[in-house]
C-alpha positions as CSV (number, residue, x, y, z in Angstrom):
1,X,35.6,47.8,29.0
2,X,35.6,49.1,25.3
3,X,32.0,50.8,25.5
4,X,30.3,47.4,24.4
5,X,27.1,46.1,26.2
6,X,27.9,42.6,27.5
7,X,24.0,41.6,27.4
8,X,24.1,43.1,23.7
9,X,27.0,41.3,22.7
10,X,25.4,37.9,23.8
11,X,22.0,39.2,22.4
12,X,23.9,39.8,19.1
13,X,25.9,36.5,19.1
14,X,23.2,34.8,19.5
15,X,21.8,36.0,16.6
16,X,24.4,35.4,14.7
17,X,24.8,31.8,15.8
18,X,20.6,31.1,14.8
19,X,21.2,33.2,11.4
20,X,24.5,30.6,10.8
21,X,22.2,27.4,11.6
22,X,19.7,29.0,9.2
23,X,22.1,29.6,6.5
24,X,23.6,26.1,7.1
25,X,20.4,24.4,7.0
26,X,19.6,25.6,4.0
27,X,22.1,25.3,2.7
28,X,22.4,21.7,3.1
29,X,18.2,21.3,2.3
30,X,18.1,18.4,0.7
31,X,20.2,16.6,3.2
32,X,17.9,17.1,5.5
33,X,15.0,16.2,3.5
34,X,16.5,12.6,3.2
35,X,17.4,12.5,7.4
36,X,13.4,13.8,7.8
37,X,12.2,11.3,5.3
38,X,14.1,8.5,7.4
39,X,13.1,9.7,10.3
40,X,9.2,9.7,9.6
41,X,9.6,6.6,8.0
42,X,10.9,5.1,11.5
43,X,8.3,6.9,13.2
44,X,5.6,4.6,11.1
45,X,7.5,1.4,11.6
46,X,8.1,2.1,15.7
47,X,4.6,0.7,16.2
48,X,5.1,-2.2,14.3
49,X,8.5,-3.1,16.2
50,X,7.5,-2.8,19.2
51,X,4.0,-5.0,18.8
52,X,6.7,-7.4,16.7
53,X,8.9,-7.1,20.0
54,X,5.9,-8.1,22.2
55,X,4.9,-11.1,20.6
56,X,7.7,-12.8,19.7
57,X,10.3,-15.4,22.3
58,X,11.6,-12.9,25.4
59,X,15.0,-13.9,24.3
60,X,14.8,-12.2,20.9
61,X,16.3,-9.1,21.2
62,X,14.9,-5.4,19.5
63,X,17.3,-5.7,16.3
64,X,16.1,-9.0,15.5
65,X,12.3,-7.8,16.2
66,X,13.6,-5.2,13.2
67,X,14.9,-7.1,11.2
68,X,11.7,-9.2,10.8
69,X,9.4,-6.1,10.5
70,X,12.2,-5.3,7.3
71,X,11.6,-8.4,5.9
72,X,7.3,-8.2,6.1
73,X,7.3,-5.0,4.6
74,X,10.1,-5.8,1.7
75,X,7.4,-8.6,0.9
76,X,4.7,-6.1,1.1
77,X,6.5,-3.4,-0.9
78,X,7.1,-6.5,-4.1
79,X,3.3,-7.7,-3.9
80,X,1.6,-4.3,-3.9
81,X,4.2,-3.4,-6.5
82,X,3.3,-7.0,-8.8
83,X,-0.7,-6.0,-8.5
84,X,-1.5,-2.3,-7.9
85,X,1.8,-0.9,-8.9
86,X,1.7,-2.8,-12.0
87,X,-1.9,-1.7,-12.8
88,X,-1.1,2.0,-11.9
89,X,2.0,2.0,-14.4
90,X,-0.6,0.7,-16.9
91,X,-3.2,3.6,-16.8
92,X,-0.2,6.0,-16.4
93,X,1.0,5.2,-19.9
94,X,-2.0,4.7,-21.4
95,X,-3.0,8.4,-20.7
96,X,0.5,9.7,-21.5
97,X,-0.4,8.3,-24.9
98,X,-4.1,9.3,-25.3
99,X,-3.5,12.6,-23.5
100,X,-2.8,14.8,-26.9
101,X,-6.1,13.7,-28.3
102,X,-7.7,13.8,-25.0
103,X,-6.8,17.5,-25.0
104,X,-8.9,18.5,-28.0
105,X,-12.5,17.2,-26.3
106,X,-14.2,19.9,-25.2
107,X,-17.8,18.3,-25.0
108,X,-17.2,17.3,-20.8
109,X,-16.8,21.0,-20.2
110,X,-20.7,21.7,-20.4
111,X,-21.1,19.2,-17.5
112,X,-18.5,20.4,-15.5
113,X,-20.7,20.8,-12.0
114,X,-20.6,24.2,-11.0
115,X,-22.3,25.6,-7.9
116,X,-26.1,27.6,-8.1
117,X,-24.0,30.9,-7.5
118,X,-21.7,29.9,-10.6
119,X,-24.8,28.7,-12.7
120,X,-25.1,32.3,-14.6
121,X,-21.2,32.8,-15.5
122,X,-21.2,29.2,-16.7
123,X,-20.5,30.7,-20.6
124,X,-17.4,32.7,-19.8
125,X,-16.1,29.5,-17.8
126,X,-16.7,27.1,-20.5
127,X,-14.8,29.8,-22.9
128,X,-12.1,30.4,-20.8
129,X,-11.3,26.5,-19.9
130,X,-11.8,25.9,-24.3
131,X,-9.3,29.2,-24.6
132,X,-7.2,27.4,-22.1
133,X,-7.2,23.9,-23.9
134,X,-7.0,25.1,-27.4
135,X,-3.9,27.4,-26.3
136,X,-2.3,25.1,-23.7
137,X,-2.9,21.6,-25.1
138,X,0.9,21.6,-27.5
139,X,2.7,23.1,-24.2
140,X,1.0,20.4,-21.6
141,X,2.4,17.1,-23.0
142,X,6.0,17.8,-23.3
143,X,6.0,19.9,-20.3
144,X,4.5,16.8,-18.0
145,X,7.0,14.3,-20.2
146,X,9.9,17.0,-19.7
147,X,8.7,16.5,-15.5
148,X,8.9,13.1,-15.1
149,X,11.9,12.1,-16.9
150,X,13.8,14.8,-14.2
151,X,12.0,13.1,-11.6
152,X,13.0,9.6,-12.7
153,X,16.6,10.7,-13.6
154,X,19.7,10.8,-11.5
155,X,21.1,8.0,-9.5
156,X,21.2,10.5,-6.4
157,X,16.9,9.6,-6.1
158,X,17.6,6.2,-6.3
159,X,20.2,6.1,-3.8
160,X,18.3,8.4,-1.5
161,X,15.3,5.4,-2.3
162,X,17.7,3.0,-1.1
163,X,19.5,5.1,1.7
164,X,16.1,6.7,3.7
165,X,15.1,2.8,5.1
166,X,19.0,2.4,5.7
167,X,18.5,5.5,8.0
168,X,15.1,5.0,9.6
169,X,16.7,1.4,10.4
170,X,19.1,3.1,12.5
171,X,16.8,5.8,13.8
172,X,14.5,2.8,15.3
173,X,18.1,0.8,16.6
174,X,20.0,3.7,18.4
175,X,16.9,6.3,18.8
176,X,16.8,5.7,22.8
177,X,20.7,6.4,23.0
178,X,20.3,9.2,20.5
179,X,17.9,11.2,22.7
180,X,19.7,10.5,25.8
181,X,23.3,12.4,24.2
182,X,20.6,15.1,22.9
183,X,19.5,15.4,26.4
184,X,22.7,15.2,28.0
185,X,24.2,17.8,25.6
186,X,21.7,20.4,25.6
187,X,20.7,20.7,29.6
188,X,22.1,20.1,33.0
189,X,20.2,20.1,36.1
190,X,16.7,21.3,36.6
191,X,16.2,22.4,32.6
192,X,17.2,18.3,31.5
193,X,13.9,17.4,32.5
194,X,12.0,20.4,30.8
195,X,14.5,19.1,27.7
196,X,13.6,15.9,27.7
197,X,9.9,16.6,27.9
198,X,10.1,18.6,24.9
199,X,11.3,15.7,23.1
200,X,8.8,13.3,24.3
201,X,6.0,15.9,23.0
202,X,7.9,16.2,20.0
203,X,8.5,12.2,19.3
204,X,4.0,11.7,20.3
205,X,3.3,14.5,17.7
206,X,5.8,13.1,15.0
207,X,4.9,9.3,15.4
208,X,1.2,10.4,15.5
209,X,1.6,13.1,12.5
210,X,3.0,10.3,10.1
211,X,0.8,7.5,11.1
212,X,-1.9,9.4,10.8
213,X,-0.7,11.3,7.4
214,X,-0.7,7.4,5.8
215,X,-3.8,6.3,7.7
216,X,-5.6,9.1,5.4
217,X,-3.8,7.8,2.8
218,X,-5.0,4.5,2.6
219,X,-8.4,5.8,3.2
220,X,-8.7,8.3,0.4
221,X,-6.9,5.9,-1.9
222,X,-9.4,3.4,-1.0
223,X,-12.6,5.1,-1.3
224,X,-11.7,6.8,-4.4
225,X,-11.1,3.9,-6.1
226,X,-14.0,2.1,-4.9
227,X,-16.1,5.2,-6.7
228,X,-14.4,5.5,-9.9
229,X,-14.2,2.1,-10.1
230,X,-17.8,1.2,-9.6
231,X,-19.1,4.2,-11.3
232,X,-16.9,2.9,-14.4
233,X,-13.9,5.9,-14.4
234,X,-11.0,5.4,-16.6
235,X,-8.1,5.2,-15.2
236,X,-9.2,4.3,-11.8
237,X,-6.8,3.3,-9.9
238,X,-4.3,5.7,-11.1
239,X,-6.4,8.4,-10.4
240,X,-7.0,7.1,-6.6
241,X,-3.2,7.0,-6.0
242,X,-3.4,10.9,-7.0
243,X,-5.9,11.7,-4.6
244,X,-4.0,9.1,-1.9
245,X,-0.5,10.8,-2.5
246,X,-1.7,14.2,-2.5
247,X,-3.4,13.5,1.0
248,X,0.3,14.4,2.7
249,X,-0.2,17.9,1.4
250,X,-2.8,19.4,4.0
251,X,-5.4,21.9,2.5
252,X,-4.0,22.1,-0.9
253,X,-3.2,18.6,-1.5
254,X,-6.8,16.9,-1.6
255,X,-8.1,20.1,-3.3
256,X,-5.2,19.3,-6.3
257,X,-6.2,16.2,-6.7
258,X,-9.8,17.1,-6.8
259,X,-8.9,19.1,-10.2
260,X,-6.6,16.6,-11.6
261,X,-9.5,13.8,-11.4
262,X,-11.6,16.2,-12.8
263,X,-10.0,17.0,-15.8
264,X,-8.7,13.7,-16.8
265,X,-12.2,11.9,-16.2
266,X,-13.7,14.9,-18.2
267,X,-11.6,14.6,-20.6
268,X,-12.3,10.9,-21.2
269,X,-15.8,11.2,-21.5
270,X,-16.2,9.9,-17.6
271,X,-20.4,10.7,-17.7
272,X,-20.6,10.8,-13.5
273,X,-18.7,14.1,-13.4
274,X,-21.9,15.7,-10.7
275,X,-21.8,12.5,-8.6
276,X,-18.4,12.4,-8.2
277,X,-18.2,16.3,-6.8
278,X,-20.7,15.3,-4.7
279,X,-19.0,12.1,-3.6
280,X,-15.9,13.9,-2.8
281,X,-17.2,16.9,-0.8
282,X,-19.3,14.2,1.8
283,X,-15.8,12.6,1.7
284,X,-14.1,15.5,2.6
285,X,-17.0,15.9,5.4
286,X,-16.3,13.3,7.1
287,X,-12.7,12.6,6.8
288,X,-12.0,16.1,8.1
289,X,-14.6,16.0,10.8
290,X,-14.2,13.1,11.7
291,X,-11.6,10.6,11.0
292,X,-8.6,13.1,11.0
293,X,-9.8,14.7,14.2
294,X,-9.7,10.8,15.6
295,X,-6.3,9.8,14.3
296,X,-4.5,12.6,15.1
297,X,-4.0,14.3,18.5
298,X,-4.6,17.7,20.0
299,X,-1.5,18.5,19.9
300,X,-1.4,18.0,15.8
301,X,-4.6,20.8,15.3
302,X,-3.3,24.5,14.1
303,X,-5.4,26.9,13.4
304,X,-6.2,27.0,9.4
305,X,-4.3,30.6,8.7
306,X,-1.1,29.1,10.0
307,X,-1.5,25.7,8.1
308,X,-1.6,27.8,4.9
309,X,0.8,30.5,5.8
310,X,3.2,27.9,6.0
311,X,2.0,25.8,2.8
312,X,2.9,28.9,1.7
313,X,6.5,29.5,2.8
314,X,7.4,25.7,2.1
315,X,6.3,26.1,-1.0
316,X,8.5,28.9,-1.9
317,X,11.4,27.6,0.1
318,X,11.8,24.0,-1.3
319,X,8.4,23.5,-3.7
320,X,6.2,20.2,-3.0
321,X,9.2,19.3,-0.1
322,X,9.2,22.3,1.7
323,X,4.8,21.9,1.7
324,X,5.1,18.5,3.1
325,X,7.5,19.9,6.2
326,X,5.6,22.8,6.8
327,X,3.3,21.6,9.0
328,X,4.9,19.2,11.0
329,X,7.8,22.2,11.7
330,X,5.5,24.7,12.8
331,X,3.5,22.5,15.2
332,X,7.1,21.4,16.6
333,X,7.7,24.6,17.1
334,X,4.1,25.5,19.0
335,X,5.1,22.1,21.3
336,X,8.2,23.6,22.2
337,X,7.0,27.2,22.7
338,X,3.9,25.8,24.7
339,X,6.9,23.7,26.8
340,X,8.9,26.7,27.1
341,X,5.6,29.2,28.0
342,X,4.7,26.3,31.2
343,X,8.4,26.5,32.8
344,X,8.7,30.2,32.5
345,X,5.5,29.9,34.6
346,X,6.4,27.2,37.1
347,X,9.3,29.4,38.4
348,X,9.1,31.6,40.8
349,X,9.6,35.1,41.0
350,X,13.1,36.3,42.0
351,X,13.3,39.3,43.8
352,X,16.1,41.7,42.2
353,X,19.1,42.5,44.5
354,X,20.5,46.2,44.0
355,X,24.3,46.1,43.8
356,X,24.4,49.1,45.6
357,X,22.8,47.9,48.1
């Protein structure tokens, strides 16, 4: 009636509806972060219910089944914390104290192993990491100090420790009815089924990420410390957490912790530093040929530009956070385009109807 397009009003309100839901979301990021936490933290419990479920008197009912699996992995959580956690504190502060005079060795960088094409640049290396040592070293220490006391402070973290398996219990109780209101909400008629088969890709690909995410954990962690350990590495165990927590950053994560080992074995005089590169690239061999490509599903594979692209972007939108989503989000968002792509194709051409006709 006023000269305005009715299909480019919608078009444009639309936009302006996703640009508010971006905004929002952002806005409210480290919400989120918590609610994404919980969730993928019921994701790795749902098996564990539901086998608890299976083997325990008909009678008992889901919450109870729960409640138990809450109880196991409370115990777990104290004795891993008594033994390993205990032993990983150790080595942490011992190197937080030895770390200054660690700094001024530079005899490990002359067996740093370098690959044949490096071999003849090995001089301007060694110079450049002694440059970067002899200018660096005062800056490090208080920096990584400075670090960990904000990651330690502030009661909001350890509420957020306590509230994320308040949350996931929740998530596991109420999920079912959860997804049903989603569905309900979001589609009527023929689309409720295409809905609700996006969300049973979606819930297979999350449960799957996650478990598999920890599986690769545990495995890193494990071998790791079996090598330094054997091969008599300081700091051992500490050093295999690093490479087992930096295993939920894809890419980046293992190639982080790779360094980190590096340095701080080098820097202690760690005399292995050639078997260990070579220990961790057949590692890398066969955990990414082969036991990632068996935990996780088809569905979970992107192709290696997209992984880092967004690495990338979640690193610039919310740091180490932002890394850790990025992969999971974009191959939601493939499932749901894929889902999307299928039913645009199932439907049948319509033949247009002139209305002049």
């Amino acid at each position: 009636m006023l000269g305005i397009d009715q299909r480019a009003a919608r078009v444009a309100w639309t936009v302006f509806l996703v640009a508010l839901a971006i905004a929002t979301a952002y806005a409210v990021r480290e919400t989120l972060v918590v609610f994404m936490v919980a969730l993928f933290f019921a994701y790795l419990l749902m098996p564990l219910v539901s086998r608890m479920e299976r083997y325990t008197p008909t009678k008992m009912s889901f919450t109870l089944a729960l409640a138990l699996v809450y109880l196991v992995l409370i115990g777990l959580i104290v004795v891993l914390g008594l033994t390993v956690g205990t032993r990983i504190a150790s080595e942490a502060a011992n190197l937080e104290a030895r770390l200054p005079d660690l700094l001024r060795n530079r005899d490990w960088i002359q067996s740093i192993p370098l690959p044949s094409v490096l071999e003849p640049v090995r001089a301007k290396i060694v110079q450049m990491l002694q440059d970067e040592l002899a200018n660096g070293g005062k800056d490090v220490v208080p920096y990584l100090k400075n670090l960990g006391g904000q990651l330690l402070s502030g009661v909001r973290y350890i509420a957020y420790v306590v509230l994320v398996p308040i949350l996931a219990f929740f998530f596991l109780k109420d999920g079912h009815r959860m997804r049903e209101d989603l569905v309900e909400s979001l589609a009527e008629g023929p689309r409720r089924a295409m809905v609700d088969g996006i969300l049973t890709d979606i819930n297979k690909l999350l449960g799957e990420y996650i478990r598999a995410l920890v599986l690769l954990s545990m495995c890193s962690f494990a071998a790791s410390s079996l090598f330094l350990g054997v091969t008599g590495a300081p700091y051992a165990v500490l050093l295999a957490g690093i490479a087992g927590l930096f295993e939920f950053l894809p890419v980046v994560g293992p190639i982080s912790a790779f360094v980190v080992i590096l340095l701080v074995t080098g820097l202690s005089g760690y005399q292995h530093l050639p078997a260990y590169a070579v220990f961790w690239i057949v590692y890398r061999l066969i955990q990414d040929y082969a036991i990632a490509p068996f935990l996780m599903s088809a569905g979970v594979e992107l192709n290696p530009a997209l992984v880092l692209f967004g690495l990338l972007a979640g690193d610039q939108i919310a740091g180490v956070i932002g890394m850790f989503f990025s992969v999971p989000v974009i191959a939601t968002l493939r499932v749901i385009y894929v889902r999307l792509k299928r039913a645009r194709q199932r439907q049948p051409d319509v033949p247009s109807v002139s209305v002049g006709a």
